[in-house]
VOLUMFI-116667 format. One line per field, with one value per residue (C-alpha): x, y negated, z negated; residue in three letters. Coordinates in nm, 4 decimals. Each point is the difference from the previous one (the first is absolute). Layout:
<recs>
x: X ...
y: Y ...
z: Z ...
residuo: ALA ...
</recs>
This chain:
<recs>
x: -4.4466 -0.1583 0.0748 0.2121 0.1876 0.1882 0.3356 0.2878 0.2418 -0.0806 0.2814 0.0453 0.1453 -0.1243 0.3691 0.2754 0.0253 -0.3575 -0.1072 0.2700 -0.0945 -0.3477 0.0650 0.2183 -0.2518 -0.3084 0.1059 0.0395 -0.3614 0.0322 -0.2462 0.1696 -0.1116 0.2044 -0.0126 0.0803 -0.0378 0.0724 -0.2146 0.2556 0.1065 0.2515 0.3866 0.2766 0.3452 0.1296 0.2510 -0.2173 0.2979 -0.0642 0.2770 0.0677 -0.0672 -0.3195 -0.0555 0.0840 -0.3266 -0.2019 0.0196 0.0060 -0.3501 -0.1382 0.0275 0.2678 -0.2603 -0.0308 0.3782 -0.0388 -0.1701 0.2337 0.3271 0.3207 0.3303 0.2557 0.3231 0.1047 0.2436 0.1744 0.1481 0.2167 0.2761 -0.0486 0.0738 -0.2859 -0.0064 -0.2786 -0.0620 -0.3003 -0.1895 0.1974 -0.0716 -0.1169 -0.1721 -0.3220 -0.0840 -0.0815 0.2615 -0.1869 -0.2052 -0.3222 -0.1218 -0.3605 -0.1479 -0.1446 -0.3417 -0.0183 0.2507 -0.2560 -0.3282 0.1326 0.1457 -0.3589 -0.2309 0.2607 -0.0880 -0.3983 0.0115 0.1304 -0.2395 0.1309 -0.2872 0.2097 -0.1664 0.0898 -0.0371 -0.0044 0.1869 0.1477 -0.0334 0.1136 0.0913 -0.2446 0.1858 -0.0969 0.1824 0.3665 -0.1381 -0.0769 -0.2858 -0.1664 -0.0139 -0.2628 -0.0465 -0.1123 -0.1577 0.0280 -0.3465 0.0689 -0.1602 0.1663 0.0310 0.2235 0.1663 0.1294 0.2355 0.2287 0.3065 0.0741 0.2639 0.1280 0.0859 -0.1167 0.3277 0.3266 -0.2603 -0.1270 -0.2502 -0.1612 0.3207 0.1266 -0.3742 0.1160 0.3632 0.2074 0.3169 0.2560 0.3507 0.0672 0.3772 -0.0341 0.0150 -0.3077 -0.0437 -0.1520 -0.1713 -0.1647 -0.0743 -0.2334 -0.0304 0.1340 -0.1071 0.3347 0.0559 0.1796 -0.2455 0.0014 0.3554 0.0503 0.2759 -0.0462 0.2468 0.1488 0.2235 0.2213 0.1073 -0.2763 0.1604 -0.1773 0.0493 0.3350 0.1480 0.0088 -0.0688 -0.3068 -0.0826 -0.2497 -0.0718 -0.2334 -0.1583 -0.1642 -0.2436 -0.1738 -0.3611 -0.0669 -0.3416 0.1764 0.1321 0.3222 -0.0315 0.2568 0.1076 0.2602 0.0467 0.1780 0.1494 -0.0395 0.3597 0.0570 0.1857 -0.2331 -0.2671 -0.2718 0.0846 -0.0044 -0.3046 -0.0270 -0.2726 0.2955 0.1926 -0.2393 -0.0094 0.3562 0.0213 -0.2291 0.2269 0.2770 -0.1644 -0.1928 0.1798 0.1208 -0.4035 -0.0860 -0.3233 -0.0458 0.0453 -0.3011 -0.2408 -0.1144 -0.2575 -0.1018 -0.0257 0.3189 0.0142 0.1835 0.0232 0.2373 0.0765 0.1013 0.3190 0.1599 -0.2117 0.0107 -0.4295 -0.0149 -0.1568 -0.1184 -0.2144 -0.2360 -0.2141 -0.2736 0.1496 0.2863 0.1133 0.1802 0.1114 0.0808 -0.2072 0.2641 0.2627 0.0961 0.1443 0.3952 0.2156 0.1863 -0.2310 -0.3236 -0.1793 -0.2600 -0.2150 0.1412 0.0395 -0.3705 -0.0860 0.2566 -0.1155 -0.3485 0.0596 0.1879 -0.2740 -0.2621 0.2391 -0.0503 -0.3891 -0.0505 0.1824 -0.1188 -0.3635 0.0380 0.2440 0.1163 -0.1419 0.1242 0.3336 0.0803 0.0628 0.2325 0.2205 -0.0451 0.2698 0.2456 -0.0523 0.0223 0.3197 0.1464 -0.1095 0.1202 0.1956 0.3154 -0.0489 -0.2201 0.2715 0.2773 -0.2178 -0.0676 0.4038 0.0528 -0.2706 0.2213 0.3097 -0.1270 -0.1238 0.3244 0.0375 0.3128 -0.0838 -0.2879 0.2263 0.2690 -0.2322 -0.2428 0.3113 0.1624 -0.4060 0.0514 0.3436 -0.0344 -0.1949 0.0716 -0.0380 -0.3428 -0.1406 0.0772 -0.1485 -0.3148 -0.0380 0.0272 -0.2193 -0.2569 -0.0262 0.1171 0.3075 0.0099 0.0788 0.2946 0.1539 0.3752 -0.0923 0.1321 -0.3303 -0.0538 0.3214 0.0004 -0.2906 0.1278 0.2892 -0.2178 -0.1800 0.2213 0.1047 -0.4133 -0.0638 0.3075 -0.1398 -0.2292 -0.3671 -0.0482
y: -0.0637 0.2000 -0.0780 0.3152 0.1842 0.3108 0.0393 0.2571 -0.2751 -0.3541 -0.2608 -0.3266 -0.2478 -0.0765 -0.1003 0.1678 0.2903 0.0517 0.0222 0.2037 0.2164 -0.0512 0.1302 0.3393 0.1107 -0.0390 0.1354 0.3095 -0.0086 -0.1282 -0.2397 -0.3257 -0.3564 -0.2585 -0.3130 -0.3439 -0.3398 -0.2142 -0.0222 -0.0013 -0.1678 -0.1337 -0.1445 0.1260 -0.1106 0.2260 -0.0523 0.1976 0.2062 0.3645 0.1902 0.3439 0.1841 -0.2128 0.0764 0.3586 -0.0059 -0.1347 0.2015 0.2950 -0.1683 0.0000 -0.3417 -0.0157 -0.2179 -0.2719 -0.0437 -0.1434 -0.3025 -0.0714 -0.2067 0.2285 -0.0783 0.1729 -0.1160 -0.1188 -0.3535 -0.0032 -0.3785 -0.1785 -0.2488 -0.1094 0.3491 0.2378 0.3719 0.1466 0.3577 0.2521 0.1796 0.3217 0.3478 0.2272 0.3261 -0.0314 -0.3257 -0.2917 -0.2223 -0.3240 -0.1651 -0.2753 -0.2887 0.0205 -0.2103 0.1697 -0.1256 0.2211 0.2752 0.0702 -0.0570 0.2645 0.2501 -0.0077 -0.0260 0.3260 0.1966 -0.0947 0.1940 0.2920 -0.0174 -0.1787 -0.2167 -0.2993 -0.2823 -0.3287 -0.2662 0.2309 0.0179 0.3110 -0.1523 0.2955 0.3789 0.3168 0.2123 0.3104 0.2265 -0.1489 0.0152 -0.2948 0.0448 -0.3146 -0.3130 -0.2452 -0.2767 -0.3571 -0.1302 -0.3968 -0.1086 0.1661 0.3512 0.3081 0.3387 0.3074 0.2000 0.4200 0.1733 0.2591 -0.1967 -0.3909 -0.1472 -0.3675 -0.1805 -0.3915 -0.1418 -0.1844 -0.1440 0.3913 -0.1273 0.3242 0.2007 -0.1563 0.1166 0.3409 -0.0869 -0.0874 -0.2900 -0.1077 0.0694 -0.3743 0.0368 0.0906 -0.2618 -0.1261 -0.2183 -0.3519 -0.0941 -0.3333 -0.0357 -0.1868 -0.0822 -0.2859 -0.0748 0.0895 0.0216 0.3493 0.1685 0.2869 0.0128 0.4062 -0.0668 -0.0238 -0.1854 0.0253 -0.2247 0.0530 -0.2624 -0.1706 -0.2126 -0.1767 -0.3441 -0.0109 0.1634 0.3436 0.3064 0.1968 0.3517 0.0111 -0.1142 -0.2046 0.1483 -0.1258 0.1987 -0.0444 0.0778 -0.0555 -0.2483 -0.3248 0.0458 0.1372 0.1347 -0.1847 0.1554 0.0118 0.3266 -0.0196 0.2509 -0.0472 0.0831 -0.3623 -0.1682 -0.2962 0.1660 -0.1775 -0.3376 0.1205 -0.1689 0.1750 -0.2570 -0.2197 0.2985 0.0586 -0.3629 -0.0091 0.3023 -0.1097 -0.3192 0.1819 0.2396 -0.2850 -0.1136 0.3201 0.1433 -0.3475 -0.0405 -0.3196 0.0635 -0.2194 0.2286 0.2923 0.2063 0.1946 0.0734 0.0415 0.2783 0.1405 0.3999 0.1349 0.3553 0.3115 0.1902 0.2593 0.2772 -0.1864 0.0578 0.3261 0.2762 0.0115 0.3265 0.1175 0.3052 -0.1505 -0.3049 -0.0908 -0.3815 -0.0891 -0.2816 -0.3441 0.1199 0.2805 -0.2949 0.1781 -0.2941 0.0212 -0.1487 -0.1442 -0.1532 -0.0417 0.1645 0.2013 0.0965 0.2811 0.1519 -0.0217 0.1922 0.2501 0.0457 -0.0680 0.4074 0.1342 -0.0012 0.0218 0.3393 0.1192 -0.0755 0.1635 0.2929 -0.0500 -0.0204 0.3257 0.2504 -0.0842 -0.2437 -0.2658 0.1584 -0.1370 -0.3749 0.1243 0.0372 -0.3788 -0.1551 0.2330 -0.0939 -0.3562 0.1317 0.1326 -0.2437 -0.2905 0.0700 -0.1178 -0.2497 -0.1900 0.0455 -0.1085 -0.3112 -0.0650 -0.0225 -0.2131 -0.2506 -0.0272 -0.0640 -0.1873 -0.2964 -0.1143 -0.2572 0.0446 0.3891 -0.1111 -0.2698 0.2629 0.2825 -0.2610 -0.1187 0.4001 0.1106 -0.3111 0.1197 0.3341 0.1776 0.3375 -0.1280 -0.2153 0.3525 0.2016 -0.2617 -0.0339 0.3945 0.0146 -0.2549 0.1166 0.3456 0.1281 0.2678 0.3382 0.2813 0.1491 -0.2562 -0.1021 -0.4031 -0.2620 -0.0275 0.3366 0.0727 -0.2542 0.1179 0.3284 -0.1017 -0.2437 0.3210 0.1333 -0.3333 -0.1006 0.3238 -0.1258 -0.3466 -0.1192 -0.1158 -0.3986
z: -0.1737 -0.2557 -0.4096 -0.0141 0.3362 0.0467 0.2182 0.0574 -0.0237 -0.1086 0.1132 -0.1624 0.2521 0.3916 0.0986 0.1974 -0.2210 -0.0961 0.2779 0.1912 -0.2754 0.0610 0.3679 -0.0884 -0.2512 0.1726 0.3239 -0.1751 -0.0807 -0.3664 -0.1803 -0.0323 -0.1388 -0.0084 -0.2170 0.1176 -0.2097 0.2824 0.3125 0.3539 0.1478 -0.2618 -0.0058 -0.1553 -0.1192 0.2419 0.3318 0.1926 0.1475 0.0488 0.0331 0.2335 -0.2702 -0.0831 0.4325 -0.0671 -0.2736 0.2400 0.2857 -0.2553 -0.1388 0.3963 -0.0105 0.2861 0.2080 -0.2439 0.0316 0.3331 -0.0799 -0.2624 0.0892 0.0414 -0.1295 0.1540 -0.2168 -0.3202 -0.0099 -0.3500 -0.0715 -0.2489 -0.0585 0.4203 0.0863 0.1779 0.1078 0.2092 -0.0035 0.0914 -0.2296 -0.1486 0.2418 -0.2109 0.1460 -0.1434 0.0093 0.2598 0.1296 -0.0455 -0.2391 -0.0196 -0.1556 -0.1507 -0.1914 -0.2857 0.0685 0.3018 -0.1186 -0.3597 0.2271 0.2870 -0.2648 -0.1931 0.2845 0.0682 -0.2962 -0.0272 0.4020 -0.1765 -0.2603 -0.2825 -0.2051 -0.0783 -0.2248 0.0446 -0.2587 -0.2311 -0.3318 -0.1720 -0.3745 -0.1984 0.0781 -0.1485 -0.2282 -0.0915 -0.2443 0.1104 0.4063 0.2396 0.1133 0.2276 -0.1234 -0.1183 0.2894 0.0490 0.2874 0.0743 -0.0894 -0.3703 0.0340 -0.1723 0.1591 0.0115 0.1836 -0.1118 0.1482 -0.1257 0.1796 0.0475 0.1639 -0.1300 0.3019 -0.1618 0.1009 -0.1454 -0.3445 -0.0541 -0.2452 0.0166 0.0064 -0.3433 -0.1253 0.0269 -0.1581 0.3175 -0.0975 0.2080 -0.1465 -0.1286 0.0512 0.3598 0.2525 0.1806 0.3159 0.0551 0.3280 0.1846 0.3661 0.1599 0.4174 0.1927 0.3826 0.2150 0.3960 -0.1144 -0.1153 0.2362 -0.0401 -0.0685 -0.2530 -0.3969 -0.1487 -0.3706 -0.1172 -0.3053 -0.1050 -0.2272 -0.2566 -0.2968 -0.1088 -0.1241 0.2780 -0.1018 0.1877 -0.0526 -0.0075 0.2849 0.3162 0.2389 0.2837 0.3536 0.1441 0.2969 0.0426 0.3702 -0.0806 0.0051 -0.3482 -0.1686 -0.3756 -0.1970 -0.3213 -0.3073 -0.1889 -0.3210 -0.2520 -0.3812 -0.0098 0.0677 -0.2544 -0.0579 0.0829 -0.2597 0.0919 0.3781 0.1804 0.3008 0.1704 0.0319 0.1087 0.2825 0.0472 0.0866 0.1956 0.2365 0.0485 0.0657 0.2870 0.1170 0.3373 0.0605 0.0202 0.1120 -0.2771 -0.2129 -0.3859 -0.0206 0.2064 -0.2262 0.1599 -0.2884 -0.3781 -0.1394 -0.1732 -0.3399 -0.1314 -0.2337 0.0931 -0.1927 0.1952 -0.0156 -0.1416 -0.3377 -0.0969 -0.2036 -0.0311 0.3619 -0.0948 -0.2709 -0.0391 0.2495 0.1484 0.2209 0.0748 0.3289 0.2131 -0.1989 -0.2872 -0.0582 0.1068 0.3061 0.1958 0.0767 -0.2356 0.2670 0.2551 -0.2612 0.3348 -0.1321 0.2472 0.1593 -0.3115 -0.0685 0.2767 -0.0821 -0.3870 0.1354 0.2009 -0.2753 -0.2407 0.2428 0.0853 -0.3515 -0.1232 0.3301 -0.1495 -0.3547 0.1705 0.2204 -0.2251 -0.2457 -0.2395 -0.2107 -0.0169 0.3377 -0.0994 -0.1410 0.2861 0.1224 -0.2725 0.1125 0.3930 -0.0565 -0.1886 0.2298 0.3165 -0.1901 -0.3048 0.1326 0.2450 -0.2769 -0.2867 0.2837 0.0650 -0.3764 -0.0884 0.3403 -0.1032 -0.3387 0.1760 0.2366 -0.2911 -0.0380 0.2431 0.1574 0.0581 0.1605 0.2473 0.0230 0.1531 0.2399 0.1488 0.0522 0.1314 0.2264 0.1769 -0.0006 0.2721 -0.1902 -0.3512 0.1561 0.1316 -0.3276 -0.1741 0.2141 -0.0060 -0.4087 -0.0363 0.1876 -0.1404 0.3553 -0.1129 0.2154 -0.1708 0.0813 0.2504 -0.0194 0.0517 -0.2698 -0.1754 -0.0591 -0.1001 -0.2462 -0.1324 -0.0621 -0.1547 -0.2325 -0.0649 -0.2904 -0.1391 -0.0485 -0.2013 -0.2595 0.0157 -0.2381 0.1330 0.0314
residuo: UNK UNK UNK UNK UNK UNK UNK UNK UNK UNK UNK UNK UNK UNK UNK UNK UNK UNK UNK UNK UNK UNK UNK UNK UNK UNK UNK UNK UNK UNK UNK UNK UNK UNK UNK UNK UNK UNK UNK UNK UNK UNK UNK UNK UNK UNK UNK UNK UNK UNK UNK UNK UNK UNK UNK UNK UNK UNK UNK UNK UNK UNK UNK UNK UNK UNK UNK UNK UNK UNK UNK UNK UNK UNK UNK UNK UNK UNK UNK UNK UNK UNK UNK UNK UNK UNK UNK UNK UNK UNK UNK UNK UNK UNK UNK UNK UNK UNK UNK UNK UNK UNK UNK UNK UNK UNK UNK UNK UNK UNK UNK UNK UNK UNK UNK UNK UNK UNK UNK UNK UNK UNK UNK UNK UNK UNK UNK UNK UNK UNK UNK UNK UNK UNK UNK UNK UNK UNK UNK UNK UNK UNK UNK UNK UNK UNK UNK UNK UNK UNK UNK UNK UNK UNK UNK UNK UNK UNK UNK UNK UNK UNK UNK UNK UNK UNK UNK UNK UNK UNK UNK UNK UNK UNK UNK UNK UNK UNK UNK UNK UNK UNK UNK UNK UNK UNK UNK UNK UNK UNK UNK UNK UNK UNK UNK UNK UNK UNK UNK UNK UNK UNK UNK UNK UNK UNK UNK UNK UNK UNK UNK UNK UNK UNK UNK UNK UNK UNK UNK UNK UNK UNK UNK UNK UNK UNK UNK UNK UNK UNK UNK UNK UNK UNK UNK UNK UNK UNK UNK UNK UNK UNK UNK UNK UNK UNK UNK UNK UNK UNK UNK UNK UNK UNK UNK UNK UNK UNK UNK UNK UNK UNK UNK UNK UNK UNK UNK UNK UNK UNK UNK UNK UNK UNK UNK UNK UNK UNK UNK UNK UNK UNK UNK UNK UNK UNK UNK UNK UNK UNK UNK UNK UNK UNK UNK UNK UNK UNK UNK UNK UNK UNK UNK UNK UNK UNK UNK UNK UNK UNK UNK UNK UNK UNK UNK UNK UNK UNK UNK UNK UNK UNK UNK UNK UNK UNK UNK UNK UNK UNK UNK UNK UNK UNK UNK UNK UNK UNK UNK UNK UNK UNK UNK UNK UNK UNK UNK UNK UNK UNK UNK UNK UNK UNK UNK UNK UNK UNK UNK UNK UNK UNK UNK UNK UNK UNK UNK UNK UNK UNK UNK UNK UNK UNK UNK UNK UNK UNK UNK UNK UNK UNK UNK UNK UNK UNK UNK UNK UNK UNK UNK UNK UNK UNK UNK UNK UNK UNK UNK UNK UNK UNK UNK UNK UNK UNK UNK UNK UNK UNK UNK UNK UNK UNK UNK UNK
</recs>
C-alpha cells in the first residue's frame, strides 16, 4: 500500500468482531481497511463453541451456508459430583436452536474472506503501532507492516477490535476495571472416537490441588474431524488463584474425561493453548469522540461462561449500526449512543455474572450449586438460559423471573 491511505472507517483487528464489523460497514458502501498483525490462519485459546446466538450472527451476516460444513451440536450435558443433566439449547424466538463447533482457523478465515467480498481492504501482517490524534480526535493510525515498513492509515472513525491484550485500545486510554473479575482459559485437542458426538459437555466440578472447588468449569467439545477440543475455564475469583497452575489443571481434567471420551491423556493433537480474558464489560470507556472498541477488546465476553464470541458479533453490529449513522446523519455525535446500547443489552446480565463469579470463589458455594445444577432439570435449564444470555422478555419461566426480581436488588448493590 501506499505511505499514507485514506478510509471512512479504519478497523484495528481481523478477528470475529473486526471483521463482522468489517462486513456491516462496507455493505453499506463505506470505505473500510482493516488492520491485521497476524497472517490466518492462526489458533486461539478459544473452545471453538458458537453458540445460537453466535448462529443467529451468522445467518444474520449471510453466512448461513458456511454453517453447514461446520459440526452441529444439538444439546448441552452439564456434569459434576457423578451426576449429569442433558438438555437442548434454550428456545428463544429469534435465535437458532442449535449450535457448531469451528475451529477458529476456519471461523476468522471465512468471516474475513466474508468482509474483503463486500469490499473491505483488510491487511494482514500488518501492525497498528500507534493511533493519529488530532486536536482530541482519532483519526487512523500509524501502521507496521512485517518486513519493517511504516505507513498510515486516516479515517475520521476507527473501531478497536485487537482482542483480549488491546494494545492499541490502552493507546487511546482503555483499562480494565482491576477489581472486576476476569477469566482464564487452556484447551488444546485430543484424538477421540466421539468426536462427532453433537453434545458439548461442561463439567463443574474442577477442583485444584488441595481438593477445593473452583470457580469455573471444563468443557468437551466435539469438532466432528477426529478431534474433541478439551478445555478448562477459570475465574479469578478463585481463592488461590496465583498459585493456581492451570496446565496441571488441564492436565487433570483430561484424566478425568478420559475413558468416558475414550482419548489417551498422552495423545495431544495440538498446541495447547493459554488466554486470559477480560469479562463482564469490565474495559472502559468503550467510546471516544472518533473511536468505538468492541468484542474482547471492550471485554465483552460473559462473566459467566468467558464465551465471547457471540458477543463480538453482537458489539461488532452495534457500532457498525452507529458509524453508519454517524457517517450518513449525523456525525460524531452518534457514538455516542453505542455505550448506552451495550448498557442496556448487557448491563445486568454482566453485573449478575460479576457478583456470581464472587460467590461462587468460595469453595463450598461453588460444590453447593454444581451439585443443585446437577439434580435439577428446572434449576439446570434456568441456569443454562442465564448463562447463555438467552432471557425472553416478558416470559413467566424461572429464569426470567429471577431475573426480574434480581432486577431491583442489582441497582442497590454495589458493582464488583
Amino acid at each position: 500500500m501506499s505511505a499514507h491511505a485514506t478510509a471512512d472507517v479504519l478497523i484495528v483487528g481481523g478477528g470475529p468482531a473486526g471483521c463482522a464489523a468489517a462486513y456491516w460497514l462496507a455493505s453499506r458502501g463505506h470505505d473500510v481497511t482493516v488492520i491485521e498483525r497476524r497472517r490466518f490462519p492462526r489458533s486461539k485459546a478459544c473452545g471453538d463453541v458458537l453458540s445460537p446466538r453466535a448462529v443467529a450472527q451468522l445467518r444474520d451476516l449471510g453466512l448461513g451456508g458456511s454453517l453447514q460444513r461446520w459440526h452441529r451440536l444439538d444439546s448441552v450435558v452439564i456434569t459434576a459430583h457423578g451426576a449429569s443433566r442433558e438438555l437442548e439449547w434454550p428456545r428463544h424466538p429469534d435465535l437458532a436452536r442449535f449450535g457448531v463447533t469451528a475451529r477458529r482457523r476456519d471461523l476468522d478465515e471465512t468471516l474475513a474472506e466474508h468482509a474483503a467480498a463486500a469490499g473491505a481492504r483488510i491487511l494482514f501482517g500488518h501492525d497498528a503501532i500507534e493511533p493519529i490524534v488530532e486536536r482530541g480526535f482519532v483519526r487512523g493510525a500509524t501502521i507496521r507492516s512485517a518486513d519493517g515498513v511504516s505507513s498510515s492509515v486516516s479515517a475520521p472513525y476507527v473501531v478497536v477490535a485487537d482482542g483480549a491484550n488491546s494494545t492499541f485500545g490502552r493507546a487511546l486510554g482503555t483499562f480494565r476495571t482491576r477489581g472486576w473479575p476476569f477469566a482464564t482459559a487452556i484447551r488444546s485437542y485430543w484424538p477421540s472416537p466421539r468426536h462427532d458426538d453433537h453434545r458439548l459437555e461442561v463439567s463443574l466440578d474442577l477442583v485444584d490441588r488441595s481438593g477445593d472447588a473452583i470457580p469455573g468449569y471444563g468443557w468437551v467439545a466435539p469438532i466432528g474431524d477426529g478431534t474433541v477440543n478439551v478445555g478448562a475455564l477459570v475465574l479469578s475469583t478463585a481463592r488461590d488463584i496465583k498459585s493456581l497452575n492451570v496446565a496441571h489443571l488441564l492436565d487433570e481434567f483430561v484424566d478425568s474425561i478420559a475413558t468416558r471420551w475414550d482419548l489417551d491423556p498422552a495423545a495431544v493433537a495440538g498446541v495447547v493453548r493459554v488466554g486470559r480474558i477480560p469479562i463482564g464489560g469490565s474495559v472502559q470507556p468503550t467510546a471516544g469522540p472518533s473511536f468505538l472498541v468492541v468484542g474482547d477488546a471492550a471485554g465483552a465476553a460473559s462473566p459467566f461462561t468467558g464465551m465471547g464470541v457471540d458477543a463480538s458479533f453482537e458489539t461488532a453490529r452495534m457500532a457498525a449500526d452507529v458509524i453508519h449513522e454517524a457517517l450518513t446523519e449525523s456525525g460524531p455525535t452518534a457514538l455516542q449512543h453505542y455505550p448506552r446500547r451495550l448498557a442496556e443489552r448487557y448491563g445486568e446480565q454482566y453485573k449478575t455474572g460479576r457478583l456470581s463469579a464472587r460467590a461462587l470463589g468460595r469453595p463450598a458455594v461453588m460444590r453447593r450449586y454444581a451439585a443443585a445444577v446437577t439434580h435439577s432439570d428446572t434449576l439446570a435449564a434456568a441456569t443454562l438460559r442465564t448463562m447463555l444470555g438467552m432471557l425472553r422478555p416478558g416470559v413467566p419461566a424461572v429464569a426470567e423471573s429471577a431475573a426480574r426480581a434480581a432486577s431491583t436488588v442489582l441497582r442497590l448493590a454495589p458493582d464488583a
